[in-house]
mmCIF entry with sequence, helices, sheets and N, C-alpha, C, O atoms, coordinates in Angstrom:
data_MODEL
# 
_entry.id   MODEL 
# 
_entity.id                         1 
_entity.type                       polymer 
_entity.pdbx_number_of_molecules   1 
# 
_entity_poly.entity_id                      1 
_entity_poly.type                           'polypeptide(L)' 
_entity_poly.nstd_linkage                   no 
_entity_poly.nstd_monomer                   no 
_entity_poly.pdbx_seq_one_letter_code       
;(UNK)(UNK)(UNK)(UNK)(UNK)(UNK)(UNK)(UNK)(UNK)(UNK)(UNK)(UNK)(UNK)(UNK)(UNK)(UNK)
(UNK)(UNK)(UNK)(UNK)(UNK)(UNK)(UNK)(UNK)(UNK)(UNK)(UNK)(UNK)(UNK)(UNK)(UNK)(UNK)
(UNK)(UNK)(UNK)(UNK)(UNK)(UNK)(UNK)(UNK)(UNK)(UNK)(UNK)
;
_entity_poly.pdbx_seq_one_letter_code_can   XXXXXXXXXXXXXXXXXXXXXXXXXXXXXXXXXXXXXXXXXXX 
_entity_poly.pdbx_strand_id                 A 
# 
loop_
_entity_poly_seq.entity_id 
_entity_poly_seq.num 
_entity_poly_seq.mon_id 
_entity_poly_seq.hetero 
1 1  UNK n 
1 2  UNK n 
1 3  UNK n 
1 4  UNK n 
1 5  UNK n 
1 6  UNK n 
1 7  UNK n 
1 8  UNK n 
1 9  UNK n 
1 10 UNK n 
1 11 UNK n 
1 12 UNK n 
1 13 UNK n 
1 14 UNK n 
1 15 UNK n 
1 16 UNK n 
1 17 UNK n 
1 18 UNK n 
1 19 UNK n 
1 20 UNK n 
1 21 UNK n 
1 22 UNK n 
1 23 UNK n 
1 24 UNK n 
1 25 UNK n 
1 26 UNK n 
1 27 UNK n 
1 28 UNK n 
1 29 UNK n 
1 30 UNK n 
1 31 UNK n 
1 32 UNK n 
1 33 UNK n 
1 34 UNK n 
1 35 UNK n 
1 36 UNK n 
1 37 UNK n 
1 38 UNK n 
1 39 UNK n 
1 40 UNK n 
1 41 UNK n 
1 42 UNK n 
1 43 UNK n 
# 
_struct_asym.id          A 
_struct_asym.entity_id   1 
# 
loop_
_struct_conf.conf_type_id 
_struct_conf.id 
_struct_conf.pdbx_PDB_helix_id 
_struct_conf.beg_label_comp_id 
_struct_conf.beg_label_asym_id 
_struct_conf.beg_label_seq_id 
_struct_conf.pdbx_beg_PDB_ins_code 
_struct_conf.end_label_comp_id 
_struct_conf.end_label_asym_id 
_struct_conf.end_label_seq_id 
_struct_conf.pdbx_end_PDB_ins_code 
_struct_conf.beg_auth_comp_id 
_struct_conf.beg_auth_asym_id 
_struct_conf.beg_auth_seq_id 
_struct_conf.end_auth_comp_id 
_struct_conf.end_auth_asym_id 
_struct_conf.end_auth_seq_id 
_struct_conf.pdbx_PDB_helix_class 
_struct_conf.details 
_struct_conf.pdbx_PDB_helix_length 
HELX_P HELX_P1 AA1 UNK A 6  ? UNK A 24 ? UNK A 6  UNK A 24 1 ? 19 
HELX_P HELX_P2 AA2 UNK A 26 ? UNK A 35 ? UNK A 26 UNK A 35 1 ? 10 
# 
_struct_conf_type.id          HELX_P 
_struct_conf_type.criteria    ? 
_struct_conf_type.reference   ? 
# 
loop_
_atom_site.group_PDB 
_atom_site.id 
_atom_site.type_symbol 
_atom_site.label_atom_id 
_atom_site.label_alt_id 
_atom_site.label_comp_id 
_atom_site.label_asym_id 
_atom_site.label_entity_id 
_atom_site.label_seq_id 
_atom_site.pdbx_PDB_ins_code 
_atom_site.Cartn_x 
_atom_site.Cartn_y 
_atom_site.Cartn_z 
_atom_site.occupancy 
_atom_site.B_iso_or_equiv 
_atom_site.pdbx_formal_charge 
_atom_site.auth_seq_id 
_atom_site.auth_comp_id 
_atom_site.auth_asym_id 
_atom_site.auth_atom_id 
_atom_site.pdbx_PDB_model_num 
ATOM 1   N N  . UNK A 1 1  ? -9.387 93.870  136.559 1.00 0.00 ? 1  UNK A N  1 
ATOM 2   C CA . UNK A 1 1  ? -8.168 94.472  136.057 1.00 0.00 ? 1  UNK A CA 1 
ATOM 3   C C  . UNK A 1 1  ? -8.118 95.940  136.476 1.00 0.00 ? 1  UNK A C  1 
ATOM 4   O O  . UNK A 1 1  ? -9.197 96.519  136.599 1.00 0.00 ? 1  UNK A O  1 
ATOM 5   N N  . UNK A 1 2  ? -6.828 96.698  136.740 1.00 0.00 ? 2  UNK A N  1 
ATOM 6   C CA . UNK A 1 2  ? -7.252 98.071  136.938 1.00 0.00 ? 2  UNK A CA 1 
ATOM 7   C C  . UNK A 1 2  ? -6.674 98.605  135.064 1.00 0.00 ? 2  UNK A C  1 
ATOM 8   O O  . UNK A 1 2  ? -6.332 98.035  134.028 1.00 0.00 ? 2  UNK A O  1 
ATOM 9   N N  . UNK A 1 3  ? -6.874 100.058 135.583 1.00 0.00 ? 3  UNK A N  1 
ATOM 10  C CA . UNK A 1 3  ? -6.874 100.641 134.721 1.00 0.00 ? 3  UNK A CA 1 
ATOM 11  C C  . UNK A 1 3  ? -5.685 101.039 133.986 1.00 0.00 ? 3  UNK A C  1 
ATOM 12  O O  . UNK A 1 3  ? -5.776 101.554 132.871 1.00 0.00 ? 3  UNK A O  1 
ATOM 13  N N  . UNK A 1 4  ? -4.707 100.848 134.492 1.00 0.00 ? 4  UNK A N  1 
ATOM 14  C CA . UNK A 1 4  ? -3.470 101.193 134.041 1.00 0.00 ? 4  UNK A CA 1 
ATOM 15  C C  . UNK A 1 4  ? -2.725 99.637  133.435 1.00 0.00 ? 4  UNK A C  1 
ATOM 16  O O  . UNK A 1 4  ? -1.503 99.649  133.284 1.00 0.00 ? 4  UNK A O  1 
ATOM 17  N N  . UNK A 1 5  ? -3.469 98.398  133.120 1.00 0.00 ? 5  UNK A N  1 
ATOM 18  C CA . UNK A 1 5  ? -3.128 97.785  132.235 1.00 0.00 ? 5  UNK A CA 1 
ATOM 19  C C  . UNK A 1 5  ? -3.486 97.834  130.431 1.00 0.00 ? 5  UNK A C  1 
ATOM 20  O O  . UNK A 1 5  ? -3.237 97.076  129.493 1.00 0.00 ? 5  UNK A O  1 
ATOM 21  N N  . UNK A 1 6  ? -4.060 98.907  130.552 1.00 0.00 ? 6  UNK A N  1 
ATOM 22  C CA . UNK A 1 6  ? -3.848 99.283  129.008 1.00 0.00 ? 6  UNK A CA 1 
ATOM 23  C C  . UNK A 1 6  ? -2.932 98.530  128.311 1.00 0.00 ? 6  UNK A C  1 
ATOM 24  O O  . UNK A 1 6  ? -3.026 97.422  127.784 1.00 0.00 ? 6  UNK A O  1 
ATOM 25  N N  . UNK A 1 7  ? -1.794 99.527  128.421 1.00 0.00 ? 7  UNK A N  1 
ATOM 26  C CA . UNK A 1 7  ? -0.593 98.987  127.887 1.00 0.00 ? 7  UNK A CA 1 
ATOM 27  C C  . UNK A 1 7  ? -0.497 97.451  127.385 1.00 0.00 ? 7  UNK A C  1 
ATOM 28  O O  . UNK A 1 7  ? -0.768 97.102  126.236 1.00 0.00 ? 7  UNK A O  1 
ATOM 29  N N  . UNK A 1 8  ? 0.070  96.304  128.763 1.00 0.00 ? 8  UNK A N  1 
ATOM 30  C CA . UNK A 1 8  ? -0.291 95.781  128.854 1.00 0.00 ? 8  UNK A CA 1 
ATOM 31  C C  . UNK A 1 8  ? -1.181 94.443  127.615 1.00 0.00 ? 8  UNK A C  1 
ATOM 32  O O  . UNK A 1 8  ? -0.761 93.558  126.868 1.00 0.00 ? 8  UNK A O  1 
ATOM 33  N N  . UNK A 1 9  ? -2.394 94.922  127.949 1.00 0.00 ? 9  UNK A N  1 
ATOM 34  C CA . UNK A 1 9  ? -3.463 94.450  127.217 1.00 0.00 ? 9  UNK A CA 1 
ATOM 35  C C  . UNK A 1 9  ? -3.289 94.777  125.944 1.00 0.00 ? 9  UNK A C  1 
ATOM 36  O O  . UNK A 1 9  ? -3.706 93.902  125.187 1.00 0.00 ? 9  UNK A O  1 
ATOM 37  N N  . UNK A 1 10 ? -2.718 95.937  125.289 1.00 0.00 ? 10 UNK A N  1 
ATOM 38  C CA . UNK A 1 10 ? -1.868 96.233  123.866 1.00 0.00 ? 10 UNK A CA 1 
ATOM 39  C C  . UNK A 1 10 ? -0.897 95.182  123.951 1.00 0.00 ? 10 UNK A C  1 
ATOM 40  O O  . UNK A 1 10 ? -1.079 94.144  123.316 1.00 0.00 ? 10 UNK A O  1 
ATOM 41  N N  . UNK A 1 11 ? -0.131 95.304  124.494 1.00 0.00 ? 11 UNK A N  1 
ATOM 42  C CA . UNK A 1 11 ? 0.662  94.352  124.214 1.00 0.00 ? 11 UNK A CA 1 
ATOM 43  C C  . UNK A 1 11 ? 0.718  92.700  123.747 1.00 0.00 ? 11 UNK A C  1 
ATOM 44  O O  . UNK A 1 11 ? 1.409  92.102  122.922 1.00 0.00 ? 11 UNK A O  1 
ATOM 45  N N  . UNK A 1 12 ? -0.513 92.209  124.828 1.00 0.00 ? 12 UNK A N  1 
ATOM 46  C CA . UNK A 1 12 ? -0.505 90.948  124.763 1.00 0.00 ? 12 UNK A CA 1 
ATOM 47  C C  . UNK A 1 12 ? -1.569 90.480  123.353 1.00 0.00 ? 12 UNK A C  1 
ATOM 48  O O  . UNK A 1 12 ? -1.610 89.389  122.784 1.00 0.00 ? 12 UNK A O  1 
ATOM 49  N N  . UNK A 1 13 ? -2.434 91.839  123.040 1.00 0.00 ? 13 UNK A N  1 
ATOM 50  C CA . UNK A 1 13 ? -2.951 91.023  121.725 1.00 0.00 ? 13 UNK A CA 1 
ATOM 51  C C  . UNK A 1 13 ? -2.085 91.676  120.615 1.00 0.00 ? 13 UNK A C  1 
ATOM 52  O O  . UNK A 1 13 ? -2.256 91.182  119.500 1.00 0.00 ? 13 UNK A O  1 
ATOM 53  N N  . UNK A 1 14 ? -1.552 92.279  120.667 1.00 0.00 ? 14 UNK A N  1 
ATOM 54  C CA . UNK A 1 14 ? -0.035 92.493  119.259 1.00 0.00 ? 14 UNK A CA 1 
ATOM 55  C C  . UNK A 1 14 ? 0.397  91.235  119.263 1.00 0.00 ? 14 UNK A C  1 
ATOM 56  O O  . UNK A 1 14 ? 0.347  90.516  118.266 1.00 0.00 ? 14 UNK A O  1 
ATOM 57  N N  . UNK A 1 15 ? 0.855  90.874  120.395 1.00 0.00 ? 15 UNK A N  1 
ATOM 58  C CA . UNK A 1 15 ? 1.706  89.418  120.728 1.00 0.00 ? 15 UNK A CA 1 
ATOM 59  C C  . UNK A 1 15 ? 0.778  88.220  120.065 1.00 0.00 ? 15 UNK A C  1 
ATOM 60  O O  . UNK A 1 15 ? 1.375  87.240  119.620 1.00 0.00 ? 15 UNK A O  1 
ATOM 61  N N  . UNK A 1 16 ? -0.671 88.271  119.988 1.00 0.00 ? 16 UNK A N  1 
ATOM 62  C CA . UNK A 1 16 ? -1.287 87.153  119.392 1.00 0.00 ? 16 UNK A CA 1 
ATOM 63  C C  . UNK A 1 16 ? -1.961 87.546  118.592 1.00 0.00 ? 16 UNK A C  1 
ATOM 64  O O  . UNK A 1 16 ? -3.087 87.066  118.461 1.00 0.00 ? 16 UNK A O  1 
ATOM 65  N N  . UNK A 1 17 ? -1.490 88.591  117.752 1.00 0.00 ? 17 UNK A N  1 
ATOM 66  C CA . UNK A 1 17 ? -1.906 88.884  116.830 1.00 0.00 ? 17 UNK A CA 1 
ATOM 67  C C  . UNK A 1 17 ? -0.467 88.383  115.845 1.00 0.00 ? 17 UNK A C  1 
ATOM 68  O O  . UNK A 1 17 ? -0.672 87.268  115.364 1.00 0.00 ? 17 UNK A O  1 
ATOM 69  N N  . UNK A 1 18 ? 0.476  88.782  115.579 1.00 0.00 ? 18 UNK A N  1 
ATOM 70  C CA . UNK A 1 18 ? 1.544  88.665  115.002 1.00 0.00 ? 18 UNK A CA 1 
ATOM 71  C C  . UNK A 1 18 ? 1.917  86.900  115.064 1.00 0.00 ? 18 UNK A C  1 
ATOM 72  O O  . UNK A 1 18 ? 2.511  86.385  114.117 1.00 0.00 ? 18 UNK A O  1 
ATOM 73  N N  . UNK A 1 19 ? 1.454  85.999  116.396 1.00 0.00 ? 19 UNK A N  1 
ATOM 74  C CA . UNK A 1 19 ? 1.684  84.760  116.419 1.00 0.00 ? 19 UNK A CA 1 
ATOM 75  C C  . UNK A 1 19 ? 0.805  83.998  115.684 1.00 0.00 ? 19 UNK A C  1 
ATOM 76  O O  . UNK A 1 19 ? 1.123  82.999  115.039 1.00 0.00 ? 19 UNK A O  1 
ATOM 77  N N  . UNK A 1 20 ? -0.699 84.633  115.812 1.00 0.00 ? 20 UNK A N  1 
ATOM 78  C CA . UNK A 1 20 ? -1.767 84.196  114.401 1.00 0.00 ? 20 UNK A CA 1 
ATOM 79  C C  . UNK A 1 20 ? -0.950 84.230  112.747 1.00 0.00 ? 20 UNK A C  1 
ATOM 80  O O  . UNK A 1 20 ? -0.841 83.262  111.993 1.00 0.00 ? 20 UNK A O  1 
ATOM 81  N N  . UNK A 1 21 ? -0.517 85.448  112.532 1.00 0.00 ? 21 UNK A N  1 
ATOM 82  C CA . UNK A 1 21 ? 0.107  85.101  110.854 1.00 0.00 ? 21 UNK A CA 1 
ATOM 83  C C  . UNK A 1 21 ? 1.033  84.347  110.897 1.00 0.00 ? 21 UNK A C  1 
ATOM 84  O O  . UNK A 1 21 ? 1.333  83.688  109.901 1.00 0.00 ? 21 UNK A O  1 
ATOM 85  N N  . UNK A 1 22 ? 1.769  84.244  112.143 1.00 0.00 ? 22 UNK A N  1 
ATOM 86  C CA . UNK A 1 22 ? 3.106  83.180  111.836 1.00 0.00 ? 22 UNK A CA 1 
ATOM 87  C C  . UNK A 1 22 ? 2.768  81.937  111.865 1.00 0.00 ? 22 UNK A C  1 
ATOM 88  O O  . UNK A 1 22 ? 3.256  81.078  111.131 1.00 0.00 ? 22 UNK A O  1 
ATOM 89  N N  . UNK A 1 23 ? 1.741  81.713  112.882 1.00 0.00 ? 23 UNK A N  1 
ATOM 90  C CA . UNK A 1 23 ? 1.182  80.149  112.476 1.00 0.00 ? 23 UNK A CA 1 
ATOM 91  C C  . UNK A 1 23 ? 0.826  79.661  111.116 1.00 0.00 ? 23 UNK A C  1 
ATOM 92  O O  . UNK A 1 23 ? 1.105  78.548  110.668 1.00 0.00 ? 23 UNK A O  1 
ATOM 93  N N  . UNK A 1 24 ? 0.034  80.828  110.369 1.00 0.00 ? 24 UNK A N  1 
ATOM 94  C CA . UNK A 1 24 ? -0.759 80.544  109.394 1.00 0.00 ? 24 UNK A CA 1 
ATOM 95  C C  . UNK A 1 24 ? 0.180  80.258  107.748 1.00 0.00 ? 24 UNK A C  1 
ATOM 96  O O  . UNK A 1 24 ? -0.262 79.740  106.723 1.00 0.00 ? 24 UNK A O  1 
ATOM 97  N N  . UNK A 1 25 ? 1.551  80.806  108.008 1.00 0.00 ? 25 UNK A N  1 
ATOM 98  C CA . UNK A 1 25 ? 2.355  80.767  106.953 1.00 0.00 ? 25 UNK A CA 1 
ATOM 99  C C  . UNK A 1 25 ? 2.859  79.099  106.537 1.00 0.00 ? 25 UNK A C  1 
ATOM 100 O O  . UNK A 1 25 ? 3.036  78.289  107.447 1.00 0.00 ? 25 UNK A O  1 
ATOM 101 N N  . UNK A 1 26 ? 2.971  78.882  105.730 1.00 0.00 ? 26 UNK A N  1 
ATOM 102 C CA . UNK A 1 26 ? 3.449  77.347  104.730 1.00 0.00 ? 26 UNK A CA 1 
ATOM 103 C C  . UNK A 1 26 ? 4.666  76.758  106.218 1.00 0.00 ? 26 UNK A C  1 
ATOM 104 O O  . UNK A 1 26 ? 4.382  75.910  107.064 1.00 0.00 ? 26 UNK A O  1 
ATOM 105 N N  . UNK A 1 27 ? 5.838  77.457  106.119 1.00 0.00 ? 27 UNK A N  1 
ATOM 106 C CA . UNK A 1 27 ? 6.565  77.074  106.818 1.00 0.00 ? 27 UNK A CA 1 
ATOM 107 C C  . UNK A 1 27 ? 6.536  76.867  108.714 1.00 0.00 ? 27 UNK A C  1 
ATOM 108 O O  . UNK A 1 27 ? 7.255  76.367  109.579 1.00 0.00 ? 27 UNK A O  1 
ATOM 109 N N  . UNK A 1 28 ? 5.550  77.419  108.647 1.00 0.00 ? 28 UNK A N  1 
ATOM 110 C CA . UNK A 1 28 ? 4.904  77.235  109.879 1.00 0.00 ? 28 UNK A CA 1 
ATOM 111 C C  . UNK A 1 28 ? 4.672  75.792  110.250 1.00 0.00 ? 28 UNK A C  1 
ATOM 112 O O  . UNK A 1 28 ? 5.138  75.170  111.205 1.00 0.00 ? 28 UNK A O  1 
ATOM 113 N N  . UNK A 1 29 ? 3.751  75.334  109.176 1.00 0.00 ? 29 UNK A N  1 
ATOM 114 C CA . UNK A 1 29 ? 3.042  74.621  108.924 1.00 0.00 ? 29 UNK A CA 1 
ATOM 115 C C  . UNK A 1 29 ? 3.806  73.269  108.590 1.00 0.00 ? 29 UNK A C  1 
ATOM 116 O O  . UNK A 1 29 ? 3.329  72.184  108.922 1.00 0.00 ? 29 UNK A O  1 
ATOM 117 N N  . UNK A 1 30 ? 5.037  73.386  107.905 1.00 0.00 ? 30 UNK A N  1 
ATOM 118 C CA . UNK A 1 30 ? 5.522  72.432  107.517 1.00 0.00 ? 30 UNK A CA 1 
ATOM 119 C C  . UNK A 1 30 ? 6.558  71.992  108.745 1.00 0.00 ? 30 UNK A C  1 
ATOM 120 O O  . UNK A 1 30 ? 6.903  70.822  108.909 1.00 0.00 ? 30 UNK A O  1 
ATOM 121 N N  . UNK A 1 31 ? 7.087  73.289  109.736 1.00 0.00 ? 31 UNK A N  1 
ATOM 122 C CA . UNK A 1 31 ? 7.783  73.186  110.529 1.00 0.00 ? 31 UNK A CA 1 
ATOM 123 C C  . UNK A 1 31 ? 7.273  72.015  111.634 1.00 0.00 ? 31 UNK A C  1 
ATOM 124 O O  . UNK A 1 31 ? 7.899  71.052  112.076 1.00 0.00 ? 31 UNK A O  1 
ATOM 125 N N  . UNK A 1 32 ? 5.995  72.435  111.891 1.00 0.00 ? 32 UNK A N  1 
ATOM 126 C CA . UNK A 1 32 ? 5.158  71.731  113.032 1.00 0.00 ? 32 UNK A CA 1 
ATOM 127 C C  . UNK A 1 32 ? 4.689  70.304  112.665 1.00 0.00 ? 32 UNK A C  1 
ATOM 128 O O  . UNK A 1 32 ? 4.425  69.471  113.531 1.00 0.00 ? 32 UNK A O  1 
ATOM 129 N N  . UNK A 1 33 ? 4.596  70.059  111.312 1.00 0.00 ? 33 UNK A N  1 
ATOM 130 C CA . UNK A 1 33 ? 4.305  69.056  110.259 1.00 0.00 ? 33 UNK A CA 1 
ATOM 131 C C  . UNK A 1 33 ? 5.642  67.744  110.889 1.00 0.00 ? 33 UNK A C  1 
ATOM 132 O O  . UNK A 1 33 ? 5.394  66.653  111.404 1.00 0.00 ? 33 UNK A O  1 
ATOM 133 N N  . UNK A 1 34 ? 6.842  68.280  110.642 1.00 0.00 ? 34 UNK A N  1 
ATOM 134 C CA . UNK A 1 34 ? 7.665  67.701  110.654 1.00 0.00 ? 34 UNK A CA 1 
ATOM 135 C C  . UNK A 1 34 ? 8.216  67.523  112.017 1.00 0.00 ? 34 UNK A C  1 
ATOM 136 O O  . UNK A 1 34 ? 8.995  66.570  112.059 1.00 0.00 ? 34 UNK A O  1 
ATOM 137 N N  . UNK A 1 35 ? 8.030  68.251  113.354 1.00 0.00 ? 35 UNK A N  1 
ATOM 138 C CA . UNK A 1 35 ? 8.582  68.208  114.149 1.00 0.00 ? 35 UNK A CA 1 
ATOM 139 C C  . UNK A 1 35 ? 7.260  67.166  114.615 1.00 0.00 ? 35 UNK A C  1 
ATOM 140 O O  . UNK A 1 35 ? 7.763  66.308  115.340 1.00 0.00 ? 35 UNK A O  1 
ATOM 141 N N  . UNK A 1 36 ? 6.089  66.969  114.506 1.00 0.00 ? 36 UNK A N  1 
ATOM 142 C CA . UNK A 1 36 ? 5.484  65.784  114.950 1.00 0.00 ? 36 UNK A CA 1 
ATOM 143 C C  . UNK A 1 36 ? 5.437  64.342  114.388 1.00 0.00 ? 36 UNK A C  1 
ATOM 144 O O  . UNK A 1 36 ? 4.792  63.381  114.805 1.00 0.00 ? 36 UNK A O  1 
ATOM 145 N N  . UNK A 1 37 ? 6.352  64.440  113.250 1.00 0.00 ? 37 UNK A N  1 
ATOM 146 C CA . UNK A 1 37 ? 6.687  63.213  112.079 1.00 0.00 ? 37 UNK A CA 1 
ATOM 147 C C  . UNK A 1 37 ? 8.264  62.845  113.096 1.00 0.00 ? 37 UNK A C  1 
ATOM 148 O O  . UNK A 1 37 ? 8.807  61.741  113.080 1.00 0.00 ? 37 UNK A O  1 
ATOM 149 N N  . UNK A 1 38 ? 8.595  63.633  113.633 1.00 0.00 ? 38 UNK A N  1 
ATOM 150 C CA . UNK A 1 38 ? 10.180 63.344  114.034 1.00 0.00 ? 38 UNK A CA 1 
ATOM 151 C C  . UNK A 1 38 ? 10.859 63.322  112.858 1.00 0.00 ? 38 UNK A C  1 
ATOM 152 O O  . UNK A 1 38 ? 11.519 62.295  112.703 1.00 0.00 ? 38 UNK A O  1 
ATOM 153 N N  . UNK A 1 39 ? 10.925 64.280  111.801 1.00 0.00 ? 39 UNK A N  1 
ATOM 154 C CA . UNK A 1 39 ? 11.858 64.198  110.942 1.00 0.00 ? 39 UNK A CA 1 
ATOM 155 C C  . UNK A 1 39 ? 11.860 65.724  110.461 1.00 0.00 ? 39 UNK A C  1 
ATOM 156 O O  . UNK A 1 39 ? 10.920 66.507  110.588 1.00 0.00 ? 39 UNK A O  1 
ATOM 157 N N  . UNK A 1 40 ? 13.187 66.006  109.845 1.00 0.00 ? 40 UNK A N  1 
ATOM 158 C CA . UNK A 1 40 ? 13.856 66.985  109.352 1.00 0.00 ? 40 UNK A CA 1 
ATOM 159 C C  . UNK A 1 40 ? 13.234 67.709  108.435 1.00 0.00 ? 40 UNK A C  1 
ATOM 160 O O  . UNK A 1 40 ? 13.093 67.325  107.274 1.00 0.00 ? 40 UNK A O  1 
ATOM 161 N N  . UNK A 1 41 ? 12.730 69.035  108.972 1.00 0.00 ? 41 UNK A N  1 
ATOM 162 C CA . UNK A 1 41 ? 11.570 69.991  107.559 1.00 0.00 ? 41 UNK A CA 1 
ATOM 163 C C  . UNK A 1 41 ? 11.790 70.334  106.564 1.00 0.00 ? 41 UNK A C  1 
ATOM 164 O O  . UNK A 1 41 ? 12.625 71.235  106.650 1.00 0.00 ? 41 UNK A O  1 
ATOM 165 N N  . UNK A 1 42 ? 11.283 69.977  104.689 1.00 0.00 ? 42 UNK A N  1 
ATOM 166 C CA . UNK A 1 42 ? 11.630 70.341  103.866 1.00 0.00 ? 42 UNK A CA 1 
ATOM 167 C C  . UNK A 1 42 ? 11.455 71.697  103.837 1.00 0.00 ? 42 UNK A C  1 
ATOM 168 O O  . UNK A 1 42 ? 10.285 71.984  104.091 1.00 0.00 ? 42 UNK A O  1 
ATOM 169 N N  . UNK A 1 43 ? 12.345 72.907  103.573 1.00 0.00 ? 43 UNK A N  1 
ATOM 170 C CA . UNK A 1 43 ? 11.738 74.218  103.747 1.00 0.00 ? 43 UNK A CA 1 
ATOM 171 C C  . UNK A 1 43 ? 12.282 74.676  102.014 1.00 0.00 ? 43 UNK A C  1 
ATOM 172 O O  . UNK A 1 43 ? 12.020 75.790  101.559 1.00 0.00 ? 43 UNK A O  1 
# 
């Protein structure tokens, strides 16, 4: 990598950092629950 992907490299673990809590939330959970049931998510 050079050196001027800093940035970059901030960026992409904000990006999987923020996608870790959204996974981890109920509706996340129920979303993905239901979209592999093929049916409509109780939210």
């Amino acid at each position: 990598m050079y050196a001027n992907d800093n940035g970059y490299r901030l960026a992409v673990s904000a990006a999987a950092d923020s996608f870790c809590k959204v996974v981890a939330t109920d509706a996340a959970k129920e979303g993905i629950a239901a979209f592999v049931e093929k049916r409509k998510p109780i939210w």
